[in-house]
C-alpha positions as CSV (number, residue, x, y, z in Angstrom):
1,X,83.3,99.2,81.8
2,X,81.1,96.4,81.1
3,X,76.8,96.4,81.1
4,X,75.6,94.5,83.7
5,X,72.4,92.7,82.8
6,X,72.0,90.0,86.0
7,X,72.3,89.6,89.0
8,X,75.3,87.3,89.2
9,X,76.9,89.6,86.8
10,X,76.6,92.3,89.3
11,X,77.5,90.1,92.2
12,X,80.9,89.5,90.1
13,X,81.6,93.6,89.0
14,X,81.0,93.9,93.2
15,X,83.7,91.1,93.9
16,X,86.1,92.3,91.1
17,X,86.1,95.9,92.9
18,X,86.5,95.3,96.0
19,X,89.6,93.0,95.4
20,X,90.5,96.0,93.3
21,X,89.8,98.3,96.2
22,X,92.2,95.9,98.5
23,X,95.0,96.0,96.3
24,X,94.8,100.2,96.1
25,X,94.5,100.0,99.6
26,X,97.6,97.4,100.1
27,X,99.5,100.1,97.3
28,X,99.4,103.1,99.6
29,X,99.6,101.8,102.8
30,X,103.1,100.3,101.3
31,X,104.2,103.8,99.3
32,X,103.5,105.3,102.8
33,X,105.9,103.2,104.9
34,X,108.3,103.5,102.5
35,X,107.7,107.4,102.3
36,X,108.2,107.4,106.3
37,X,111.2,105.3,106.6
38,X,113.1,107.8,104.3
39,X,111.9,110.3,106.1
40,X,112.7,109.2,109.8
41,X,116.2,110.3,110.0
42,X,115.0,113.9,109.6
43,X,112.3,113.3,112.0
44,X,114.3,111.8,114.5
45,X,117.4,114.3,114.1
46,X,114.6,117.5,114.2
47,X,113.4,115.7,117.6
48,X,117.1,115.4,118.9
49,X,117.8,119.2,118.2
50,X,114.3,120.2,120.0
51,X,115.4,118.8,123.3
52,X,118.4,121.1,123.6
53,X,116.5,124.6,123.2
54,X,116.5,126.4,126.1
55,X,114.0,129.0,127.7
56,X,115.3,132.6,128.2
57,X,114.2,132.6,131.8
58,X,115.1,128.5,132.5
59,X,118.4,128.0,135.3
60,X,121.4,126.0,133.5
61,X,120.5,123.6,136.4
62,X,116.9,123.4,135.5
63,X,118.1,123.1,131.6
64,X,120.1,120.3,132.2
65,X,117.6,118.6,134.2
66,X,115.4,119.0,131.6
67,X,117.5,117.7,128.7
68,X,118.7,114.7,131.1
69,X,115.0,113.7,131.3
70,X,114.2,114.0,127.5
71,X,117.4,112.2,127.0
72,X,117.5,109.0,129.4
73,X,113.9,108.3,130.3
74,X,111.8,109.5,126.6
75,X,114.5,108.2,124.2
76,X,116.1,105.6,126.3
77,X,114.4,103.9,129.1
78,X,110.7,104.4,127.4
79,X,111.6,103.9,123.8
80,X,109.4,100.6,123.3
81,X,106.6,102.1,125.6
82,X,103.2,103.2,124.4
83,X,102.8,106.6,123.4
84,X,100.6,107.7,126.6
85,X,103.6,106.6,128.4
86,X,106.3,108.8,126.6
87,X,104.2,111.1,127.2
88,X,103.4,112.0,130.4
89,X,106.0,110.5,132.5
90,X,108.8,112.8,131.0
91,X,106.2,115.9,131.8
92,X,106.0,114.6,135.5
93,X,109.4,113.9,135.9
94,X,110.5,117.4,134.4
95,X,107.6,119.1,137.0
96,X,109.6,116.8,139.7
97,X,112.6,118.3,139.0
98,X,111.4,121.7,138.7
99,X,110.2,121.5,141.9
100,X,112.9,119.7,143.6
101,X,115.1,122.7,142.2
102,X,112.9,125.4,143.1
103,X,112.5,123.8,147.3
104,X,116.4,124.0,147.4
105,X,116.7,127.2,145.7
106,X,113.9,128.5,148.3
107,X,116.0,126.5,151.3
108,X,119.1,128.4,150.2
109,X,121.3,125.2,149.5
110,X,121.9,126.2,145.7
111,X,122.4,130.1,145.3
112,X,122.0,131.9,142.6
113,X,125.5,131.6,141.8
114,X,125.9,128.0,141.8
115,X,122.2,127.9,139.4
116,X,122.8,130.0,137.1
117,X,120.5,132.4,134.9
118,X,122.1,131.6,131.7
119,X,123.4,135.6,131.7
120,X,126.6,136.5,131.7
121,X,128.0,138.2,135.4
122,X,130.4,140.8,132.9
């Protein structure tokens, strides 16, 4: 560190640092990316594996439902989309289906039978 007697000399120690500043800044932003691309398969596998846990209490109907929204419209059809996006239209179409299941459960067109409660009858 040098001793700065003037004005211009401290106009020039400013300048120096901040370029320095930059160029730390331009460092980590980099080692960062690079740290997330490594790390995106996990990220993406760990996401993958989520969408196929199922409630205790969930129908296999519901469940399937469920993991054909996550699937087709979160990682397929609204891949690009903004994050808002992804979401809350997979959260209204999974209370959609919920409740499309649950008026044809209570209209008696899909028995308990046909739905399922993921226990075994034995």
């Amino acid at each position: 560190m040098t001793k700065i007697s003037n004005y211009d000399e401290l106009l020039a120690e400013r300048l120096r640092l901040e370029g320095l500043l930059r160029e730390h800044k331009a460092t980590i932003a980099t080692e960062v990316s690079v740290i997330k691309e490594k790390l995106h398969p996990i990220f993406s596998l760990v996401s993958f594996l989520s969408v196929f846990q199922r409630k205790p209490d969930q129908s296999l109907l519901q469940f399937g439902a469920d993991v054909g929204v996550e699937l087709l419209l979160r990682q397929k059809l609204l891949a690009k989309s903004n994050w808002i996006t992804r979401l809350v239209l997979p959260f209204l179409a999974k209370g959609a289906t919920a409740k499309v299941l649950e008026k044809l459960r209570s209209t008696k067109q899909l028995t308990p039978e046909t739905v399922g409660n993921g226990r075994s009858r034995n």
